[in-house]
C-alpha positions as CSV (number, residue, x, y, z in Angstrom):
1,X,10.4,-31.1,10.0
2,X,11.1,-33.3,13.2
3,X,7.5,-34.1,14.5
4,X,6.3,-35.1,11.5
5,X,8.9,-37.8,10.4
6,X,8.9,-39.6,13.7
7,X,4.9,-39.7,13.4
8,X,5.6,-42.0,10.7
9,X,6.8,-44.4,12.5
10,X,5.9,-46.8,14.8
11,X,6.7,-46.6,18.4
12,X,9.5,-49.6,18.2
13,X,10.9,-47.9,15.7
14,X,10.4,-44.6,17.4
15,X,12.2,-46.3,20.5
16,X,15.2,-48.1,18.4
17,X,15.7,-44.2,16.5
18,X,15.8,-42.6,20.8
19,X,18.0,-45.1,21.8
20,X,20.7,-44.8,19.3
21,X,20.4,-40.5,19.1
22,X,20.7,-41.0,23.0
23,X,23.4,-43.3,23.1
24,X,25.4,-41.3,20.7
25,X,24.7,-38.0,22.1
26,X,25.7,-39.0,25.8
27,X,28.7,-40.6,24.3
28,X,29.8,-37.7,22.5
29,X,28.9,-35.4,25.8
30,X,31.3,-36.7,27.6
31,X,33.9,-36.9,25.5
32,X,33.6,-33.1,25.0
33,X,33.8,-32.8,28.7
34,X,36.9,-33.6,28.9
35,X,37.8,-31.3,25.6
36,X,36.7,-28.1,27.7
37,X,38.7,-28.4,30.7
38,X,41.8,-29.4,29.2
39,X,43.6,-25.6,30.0
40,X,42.3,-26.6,33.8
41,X,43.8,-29.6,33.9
42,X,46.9,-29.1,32.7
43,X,47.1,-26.4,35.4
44,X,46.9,-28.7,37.6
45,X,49.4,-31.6,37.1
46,X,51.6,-29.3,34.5
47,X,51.0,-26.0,36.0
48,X,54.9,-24.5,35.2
49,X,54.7,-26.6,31.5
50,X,54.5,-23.7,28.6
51,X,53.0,-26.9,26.7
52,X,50.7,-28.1,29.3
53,X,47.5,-28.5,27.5
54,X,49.1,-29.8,24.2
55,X,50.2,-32.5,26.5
56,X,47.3,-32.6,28.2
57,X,45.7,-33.0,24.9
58,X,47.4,-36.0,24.1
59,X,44.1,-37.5,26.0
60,X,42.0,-36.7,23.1
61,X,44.4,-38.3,20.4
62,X,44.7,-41.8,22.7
63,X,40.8,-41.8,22.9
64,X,40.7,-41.7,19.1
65,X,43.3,-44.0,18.6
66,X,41.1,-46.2,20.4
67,X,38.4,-45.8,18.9
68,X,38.6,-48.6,15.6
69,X,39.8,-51.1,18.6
70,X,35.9,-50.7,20.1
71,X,34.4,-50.5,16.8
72,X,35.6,-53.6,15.8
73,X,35.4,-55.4,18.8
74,X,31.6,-54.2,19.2
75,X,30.9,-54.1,15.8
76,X,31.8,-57.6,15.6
77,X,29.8,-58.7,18.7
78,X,26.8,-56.8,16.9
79,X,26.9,-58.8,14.3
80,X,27.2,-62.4,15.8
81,X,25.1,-61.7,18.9
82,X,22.6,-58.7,18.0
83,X,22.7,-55.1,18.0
84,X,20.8,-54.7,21.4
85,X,22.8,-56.6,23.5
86,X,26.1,-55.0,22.3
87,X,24.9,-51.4,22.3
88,X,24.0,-52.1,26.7
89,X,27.4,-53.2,27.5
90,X,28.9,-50.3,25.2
91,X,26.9,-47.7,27.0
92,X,27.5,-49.5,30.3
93,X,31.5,-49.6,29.7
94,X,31.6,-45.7,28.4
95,X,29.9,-44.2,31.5
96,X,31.9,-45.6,33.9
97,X,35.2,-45.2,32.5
98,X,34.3,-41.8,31.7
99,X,33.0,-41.5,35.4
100,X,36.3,-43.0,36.9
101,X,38.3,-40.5,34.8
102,X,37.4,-37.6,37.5
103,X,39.4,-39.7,40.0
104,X,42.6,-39.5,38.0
105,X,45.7,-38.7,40.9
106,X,48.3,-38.1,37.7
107,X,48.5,-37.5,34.1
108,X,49.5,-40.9,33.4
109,X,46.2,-42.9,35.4
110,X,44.0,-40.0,33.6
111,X,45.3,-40.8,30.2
112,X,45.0,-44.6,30.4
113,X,41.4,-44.2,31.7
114,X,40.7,-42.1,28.7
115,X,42.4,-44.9,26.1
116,X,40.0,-46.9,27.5
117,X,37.0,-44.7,27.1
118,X,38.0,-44.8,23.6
119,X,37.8,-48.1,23.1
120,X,34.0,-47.9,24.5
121,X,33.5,-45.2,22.5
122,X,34.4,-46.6,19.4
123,X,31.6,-49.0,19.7
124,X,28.6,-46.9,20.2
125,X,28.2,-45.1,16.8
126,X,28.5,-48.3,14.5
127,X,26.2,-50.0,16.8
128,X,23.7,-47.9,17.3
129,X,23.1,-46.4,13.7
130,X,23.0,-49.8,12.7
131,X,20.5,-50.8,15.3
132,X,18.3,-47.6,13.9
133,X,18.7,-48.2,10.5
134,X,17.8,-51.1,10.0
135,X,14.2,-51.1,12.4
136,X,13.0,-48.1,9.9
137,X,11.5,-47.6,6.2
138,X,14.0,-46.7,4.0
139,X,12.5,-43.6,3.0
140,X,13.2,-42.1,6.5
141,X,16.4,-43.0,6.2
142,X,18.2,-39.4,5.3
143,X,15.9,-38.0,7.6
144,X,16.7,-40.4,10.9
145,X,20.5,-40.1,9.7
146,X,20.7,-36.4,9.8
147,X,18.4,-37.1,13.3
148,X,21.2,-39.7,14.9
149,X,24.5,-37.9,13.7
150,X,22.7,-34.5,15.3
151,X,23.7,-36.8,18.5
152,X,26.9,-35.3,18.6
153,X,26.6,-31.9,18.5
154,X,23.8,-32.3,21.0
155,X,26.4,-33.9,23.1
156,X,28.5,-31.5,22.6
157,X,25.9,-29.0,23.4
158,X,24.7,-30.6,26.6
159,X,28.9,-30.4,27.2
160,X,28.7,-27.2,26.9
161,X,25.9,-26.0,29.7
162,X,27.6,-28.1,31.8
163,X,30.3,-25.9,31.3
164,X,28.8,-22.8,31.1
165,X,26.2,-23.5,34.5
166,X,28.1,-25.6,36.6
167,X,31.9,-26.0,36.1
168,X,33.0,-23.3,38.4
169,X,31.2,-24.9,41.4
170,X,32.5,-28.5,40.4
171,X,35.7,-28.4,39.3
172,X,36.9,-30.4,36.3
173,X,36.8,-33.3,37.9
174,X,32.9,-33.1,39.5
175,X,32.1,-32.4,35.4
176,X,33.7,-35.8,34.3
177,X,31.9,-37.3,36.8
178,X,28.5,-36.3,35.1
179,X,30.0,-38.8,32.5
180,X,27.9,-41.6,34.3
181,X,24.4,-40.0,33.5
182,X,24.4,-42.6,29.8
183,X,24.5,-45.6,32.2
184,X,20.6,-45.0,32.9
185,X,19.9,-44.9,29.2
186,X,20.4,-49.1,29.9
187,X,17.3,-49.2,31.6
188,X,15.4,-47.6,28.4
189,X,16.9,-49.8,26.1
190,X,16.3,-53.2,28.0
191,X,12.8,-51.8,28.3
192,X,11.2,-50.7,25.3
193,X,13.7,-51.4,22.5
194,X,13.5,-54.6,20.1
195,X,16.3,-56.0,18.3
196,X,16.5,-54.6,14.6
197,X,14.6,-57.0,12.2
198,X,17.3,-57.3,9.3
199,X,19.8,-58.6,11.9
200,X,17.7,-61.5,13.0
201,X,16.5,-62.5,9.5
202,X,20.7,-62.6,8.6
203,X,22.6,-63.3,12.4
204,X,26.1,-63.4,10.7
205,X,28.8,-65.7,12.5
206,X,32.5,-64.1,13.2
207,X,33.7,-66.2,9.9
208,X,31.1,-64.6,7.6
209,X,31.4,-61.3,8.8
210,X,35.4,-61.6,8.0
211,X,35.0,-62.8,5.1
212,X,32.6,-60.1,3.4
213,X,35.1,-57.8,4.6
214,X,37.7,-59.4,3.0
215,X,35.4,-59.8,-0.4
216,X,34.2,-55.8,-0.5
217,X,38.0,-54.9,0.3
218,X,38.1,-51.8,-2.0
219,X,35.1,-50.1,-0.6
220,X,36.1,-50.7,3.1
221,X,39.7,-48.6,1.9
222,X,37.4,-46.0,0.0
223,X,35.5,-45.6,3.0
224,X,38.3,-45.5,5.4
225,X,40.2,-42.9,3.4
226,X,36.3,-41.3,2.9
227,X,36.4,-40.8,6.4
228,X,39.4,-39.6,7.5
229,X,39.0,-36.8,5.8
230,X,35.5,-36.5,7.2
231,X,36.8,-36.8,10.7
232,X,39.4,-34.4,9.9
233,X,36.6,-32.2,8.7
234,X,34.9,-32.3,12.4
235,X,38.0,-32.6,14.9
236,X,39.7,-29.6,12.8
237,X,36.8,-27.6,13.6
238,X,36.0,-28.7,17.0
239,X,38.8,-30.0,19.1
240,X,41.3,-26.8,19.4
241,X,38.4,-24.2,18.9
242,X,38.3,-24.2,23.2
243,X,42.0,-23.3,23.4
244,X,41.3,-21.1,20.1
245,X,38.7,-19.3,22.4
246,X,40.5,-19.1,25.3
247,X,44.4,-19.0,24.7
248,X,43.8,-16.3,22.0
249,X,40.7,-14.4,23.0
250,X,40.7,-14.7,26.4
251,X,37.7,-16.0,27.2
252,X,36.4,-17.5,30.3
253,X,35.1,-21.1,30.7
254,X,31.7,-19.9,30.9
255,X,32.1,-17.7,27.6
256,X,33.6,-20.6,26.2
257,X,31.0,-23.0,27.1
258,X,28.1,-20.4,25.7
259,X,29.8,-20.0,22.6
260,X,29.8,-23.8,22.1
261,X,26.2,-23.7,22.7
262,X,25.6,-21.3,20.0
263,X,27.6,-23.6,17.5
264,X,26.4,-26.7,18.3
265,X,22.7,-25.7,17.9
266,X,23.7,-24.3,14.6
267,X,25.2,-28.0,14.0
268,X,22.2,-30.0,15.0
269,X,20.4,-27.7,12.5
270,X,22.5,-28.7,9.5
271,X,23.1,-32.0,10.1
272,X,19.1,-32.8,10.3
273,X,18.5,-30.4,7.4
274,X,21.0,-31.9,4.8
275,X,20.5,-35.7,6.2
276,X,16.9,-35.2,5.1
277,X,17.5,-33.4,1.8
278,X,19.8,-36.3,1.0
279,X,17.0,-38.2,0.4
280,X,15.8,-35.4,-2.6
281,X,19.5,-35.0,-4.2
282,X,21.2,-37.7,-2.9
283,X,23.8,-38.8,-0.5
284,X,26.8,-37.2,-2.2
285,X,25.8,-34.3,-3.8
286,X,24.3,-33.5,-0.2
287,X,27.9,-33.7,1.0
288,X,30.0,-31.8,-1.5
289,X,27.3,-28.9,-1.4
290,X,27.5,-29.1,2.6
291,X,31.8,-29.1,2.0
292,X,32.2,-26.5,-0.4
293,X,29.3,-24.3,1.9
294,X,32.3,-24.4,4.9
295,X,35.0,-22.5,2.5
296,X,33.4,-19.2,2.5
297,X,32.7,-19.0,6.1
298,X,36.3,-19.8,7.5
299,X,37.0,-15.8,7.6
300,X,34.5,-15.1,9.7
301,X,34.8,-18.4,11.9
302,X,38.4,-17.8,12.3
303,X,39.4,-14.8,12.2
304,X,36.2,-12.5,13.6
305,X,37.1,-10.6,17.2
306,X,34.6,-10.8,20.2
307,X,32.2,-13.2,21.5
308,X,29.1,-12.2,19.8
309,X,31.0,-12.9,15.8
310,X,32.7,-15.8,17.2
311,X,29.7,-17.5,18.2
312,X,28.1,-16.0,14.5
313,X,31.0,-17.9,12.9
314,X,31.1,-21.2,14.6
315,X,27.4,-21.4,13.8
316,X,27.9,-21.3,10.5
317,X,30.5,-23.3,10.5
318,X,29.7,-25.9,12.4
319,X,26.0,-25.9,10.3
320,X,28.1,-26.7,7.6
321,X,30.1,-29.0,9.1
322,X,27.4,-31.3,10.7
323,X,25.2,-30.5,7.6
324,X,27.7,-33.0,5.2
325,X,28.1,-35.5,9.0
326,X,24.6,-36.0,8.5
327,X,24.8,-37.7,5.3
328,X,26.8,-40.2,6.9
329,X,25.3,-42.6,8.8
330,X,23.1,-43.5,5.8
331,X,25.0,-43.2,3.4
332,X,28.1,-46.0,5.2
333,X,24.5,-48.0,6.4
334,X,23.7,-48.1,3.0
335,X,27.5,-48.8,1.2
336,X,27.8,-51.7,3.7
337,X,27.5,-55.4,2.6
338,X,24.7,-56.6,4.7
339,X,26.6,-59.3,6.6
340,X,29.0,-56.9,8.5
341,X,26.7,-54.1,8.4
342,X,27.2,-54.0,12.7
343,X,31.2,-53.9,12.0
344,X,31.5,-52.3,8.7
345,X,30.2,-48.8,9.2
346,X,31.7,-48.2,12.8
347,X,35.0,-49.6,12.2
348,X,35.6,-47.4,8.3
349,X,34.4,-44.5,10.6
350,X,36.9,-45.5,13.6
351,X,40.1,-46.5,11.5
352,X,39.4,-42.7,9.6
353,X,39.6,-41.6,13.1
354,X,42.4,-43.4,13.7
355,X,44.3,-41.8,10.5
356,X,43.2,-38.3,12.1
357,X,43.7,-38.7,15.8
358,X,46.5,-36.8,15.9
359,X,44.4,-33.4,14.4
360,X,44.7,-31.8,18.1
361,X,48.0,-31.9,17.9
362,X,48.8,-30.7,14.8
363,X,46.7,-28.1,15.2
364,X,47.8,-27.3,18.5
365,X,51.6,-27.5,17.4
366,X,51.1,-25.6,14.2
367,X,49.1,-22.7,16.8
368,X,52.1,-22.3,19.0
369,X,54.3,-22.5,15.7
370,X,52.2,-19.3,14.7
371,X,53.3,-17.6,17.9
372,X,49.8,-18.9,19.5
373,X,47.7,-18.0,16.2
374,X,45.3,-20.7,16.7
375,X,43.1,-19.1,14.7
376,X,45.2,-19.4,11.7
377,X,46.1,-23.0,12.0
378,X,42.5,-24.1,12.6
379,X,41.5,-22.3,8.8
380,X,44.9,-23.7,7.4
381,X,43.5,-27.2,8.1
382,X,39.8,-26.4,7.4
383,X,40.3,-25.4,4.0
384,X,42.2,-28.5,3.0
385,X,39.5,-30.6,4.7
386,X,36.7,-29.1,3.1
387,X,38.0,-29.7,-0.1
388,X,39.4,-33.0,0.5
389,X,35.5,-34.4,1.7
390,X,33.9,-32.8,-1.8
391,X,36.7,-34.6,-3.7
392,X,36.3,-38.2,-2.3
393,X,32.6,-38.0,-1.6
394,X,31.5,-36.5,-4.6
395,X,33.4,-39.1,-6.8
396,X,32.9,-42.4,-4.6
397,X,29.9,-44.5,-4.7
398,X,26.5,-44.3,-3.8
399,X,24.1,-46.7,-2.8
400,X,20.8,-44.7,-1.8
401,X,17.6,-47.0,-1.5
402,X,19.2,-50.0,-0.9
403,X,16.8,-52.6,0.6
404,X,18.1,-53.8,4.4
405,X,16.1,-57.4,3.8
406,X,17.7,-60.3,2.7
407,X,17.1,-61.3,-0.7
408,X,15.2,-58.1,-1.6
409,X,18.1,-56.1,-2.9
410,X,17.4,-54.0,-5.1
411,X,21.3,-53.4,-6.2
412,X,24.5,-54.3,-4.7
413,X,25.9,-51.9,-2.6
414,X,28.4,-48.9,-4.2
415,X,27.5,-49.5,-7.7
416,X,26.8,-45.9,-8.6
């Protein structure tokens, strides 16, 4: 399926798809670095704390506070000074704050560095999809969106050897460290990747790109509230899983980082299947069907006992998961008004991050409410989630096919 969608295109675009899957999945691997070895830092500066790693976790809800701050700030940059430019210095910024994180003396100097990574963070995915997106034919779009949101699990994967290989002769601290591999993806994208062609035929200033905001008000909310639940959808499913695995299954680092390779190969898998079958059924009837897939599987995700059906169930699970995330960078590519389409997409996305930053610790909380039954708090909020995407996708607009060239549209933007 892979090889023969990237022979259609041309290397430039082949080289603008690479950058943004690689900027995206480095991006996302070291943010789940630092999800893994939360237990083993909080036994480090909170080692007599019974709550140690929910306050530990507080790192991850700071990073995705941050988040809209760097999609709008970058988005915004993209769209006045080019998507190529913006995407270096994002990559640039997220490797070596992630890097500096494994310095951290305290809690408090580790959680500041990791608001900051957030910020970085926030810029990459809006940036980069857009960079993609807009350098290909539109019929490789589902295809090439399935391909680019696959980023993240892939991070997430590559998180998760680390894990498994090398974090017992590293420490925590030698794995965030490893967070400053992305910088030398700078060197590929000075190199051998051109700016994206719609952006130079429209190069937006700051006042336009407010202002078509401002005009399309009503489908930025839909697709805020769109994807909140969304990121609900992934964080529920992702975030507490390691302190599922290990707080009420016992399992070692290393068991838990093998596990999360199972899933995340089962996410890549979805997420590049259902992108590309968008383009058959369409961008929302792709999603619900992905959504409504996740219900069934919660028993055995959740609730299964050993390693073996643990690693069966977050498979399936997270097939299903990334399966309706692949959907998504077209489909918000394709929603967004064409002057903001470097701030639009990646800030929606970041503010519905925002809305469901604090998923670690509800889950987390709502785990120790349950007597440490993290297994039951992660389906409680699964189940809602899954419904909540089918609702608001299946009902919102669609705006599959829409032309990227100014003055060839061949609709505006939502209408279906």
């Amino acid at each position: 399926m892979i090889l023969p969608e990237l022979r259609a295109l041309s290397a430039q675009q082949r080289n603008a798809v690479l950058a943004a899957f690689l900027g995206w999945t480095l991006d996302a691997f070291d943010f789940f670095l630092f999800v893994f070895i939360i237990p083993e830092i909080a036994a480090e500066f909170l080692p007599k704390a019974p709550d140690g790693a929910t306050q530990v976790g507080l790192a991850v809800n700071l990073t995705l506070v941050m988040r809209p701050v760097g999609a709008l700030l970058f988005g915004l940059l993209a769209d006045r000074f080019g998507r190529r430019p913006t995407l270096t210095i994002d990559i640039l910024c997220y490797s070596v704050l992630a890097f500096l994180s494994g310095f951290s003396p305290n809690l408090t100097t580790l959680l500041v560095l990791r608001a900051l990574f957030g910020v970085a963070m926030g810029g990459e995915w809006g940036v980069g999809a857009s960079l993609a997106l807009e350098t290909i034919p539109e019929k490789s779009r589902g295809f090439v969106s399935g391909l680019l949101q696959a980023g993240y699990p892939t991070g997430y994967l590559l998180a998760s050897l680390a894990t498994a290989l090398v974090a017992k002769q590293i420490g925590w601290r030698g794995l965030l460290f490893l967070g400053l591999i992305p910088a030398f993806l700078v060197l590929f994208l000075r190199q051998r990747v051109d700016e994206s062609p719609a952006w130079k035929e429209e190069q937006p200033t700051m006042i336009g790109a407010w202002k078509a905001i401002l005009r399309h008000w009503p489908l930025f909310l839909f697709a805020i509230a769109m994807m909140t639940c969304f990121n609900f959808f992934s964080h529920g499913t992702q975030d507490v899983y390691p302190l599922f695995l290990k707080e009420q299954h016992h399992l070692d680092l290393a068991t838990r980082g093998t596990i999360g390779i199972v899933f995340n190969i089962g996410a890549i898998i979805g997420g590049v299947v259902f992108g590309t079958w968008s383009e058959k059924i369409g961008r929302r009837r792709a999603i619900v069907i992905a959504a409504l897939l996740a219900l069934p599987v919660i028993p055995f995700w959740a609730f299964a006992q050993g390693p073996v059906l643990l690693a069966a169930g977050a498979f399936m699970m997270q097939f299903c998961v990334q399966a309706a995330w692949g959907v998504v960078p077209a489909h918000l590519n394709e929603l967004s008004p064409a002057q903001v389409r470097g701030t639009f997409p990646g800030f929606a996305y970041q503010l519905g991050n925002l809305l469901a930053s604090w998923n670690y610790t509800i889950e987390a909380g709502l785990g120790d409410h349950f007597n440490k039954n993290y297994g039951l708090a992660i389906a409680s909020v699964t189940a809602v989630v899954a419904v909540c995407v089918a609702l608001i996708a299946g009902f919102g607009p669609e705006a599959k096919g829409v032309r990227f060239v100014r003055g060839s549209e061949a609709r505006p933007a939502g209408v279906t």
